[in-house]
C-alpha positions, -999 to 999 in steps of 0.1 A, spaced: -76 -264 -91 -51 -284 -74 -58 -294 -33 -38 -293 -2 -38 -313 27 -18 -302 60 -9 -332 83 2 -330 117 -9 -290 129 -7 -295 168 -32 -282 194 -26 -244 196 -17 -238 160 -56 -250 149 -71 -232 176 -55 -201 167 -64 -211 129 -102 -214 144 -102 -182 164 -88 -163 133 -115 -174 109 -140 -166 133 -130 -136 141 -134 -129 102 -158 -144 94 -149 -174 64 -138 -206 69 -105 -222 80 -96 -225 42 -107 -192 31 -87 -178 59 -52 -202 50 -58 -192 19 -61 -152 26 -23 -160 50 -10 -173 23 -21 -146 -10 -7 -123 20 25 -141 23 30 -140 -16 17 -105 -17 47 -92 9 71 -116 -11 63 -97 -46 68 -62 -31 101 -67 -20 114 -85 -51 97 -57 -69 108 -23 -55 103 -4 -90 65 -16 -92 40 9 -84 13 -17 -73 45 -32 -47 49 4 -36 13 5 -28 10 -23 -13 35 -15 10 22 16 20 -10 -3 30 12 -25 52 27 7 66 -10 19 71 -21 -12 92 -38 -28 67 -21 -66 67 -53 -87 50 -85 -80 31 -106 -81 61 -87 -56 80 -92 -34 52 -127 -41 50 -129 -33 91 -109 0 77 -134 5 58 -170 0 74 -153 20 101 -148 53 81 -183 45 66 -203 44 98 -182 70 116 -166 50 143 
């Protein structure tokens, strides 16, 4: 699997990137790469109108759910009754 290495992220922008993953619960790479399979993800659904996956997707967005660890929150807080 190919690598990437981001040069040059100033101050704010990495301790927003810290705070995030924290607040979810990976790593700094598992959470740029959750940003970016969302960025791709809201890409396809608009290129793709027709496709019922798209059309679910975007629902979801509609819904609140932006990333899979908001719809796991979603989730676990239906479960326990919150």
């Amino acid at each position: 699997m190919p690598n990437l290495t981001l040069r040059r992220i100033d101050d704010e922008t990495m301790h927003w990137l810290r705070s995030r993953s924290a607040l979810h619960g990976r790593s700094i790479n598992a959470e740029l790469l959750d940003i970016l399979h969302v960025a791709r993800a809201d890409e396809l659904s608009e290129e793709q109108p027709d496709n019922p996956f798209a059309a679910a997707y975007r629902k979801a967005r509609t819904m609140g759910v932006r990333t899979p660890s908001t719809a796991q929150s979603i989730v676990r807080a239906d479960r326990d009754g919150r």
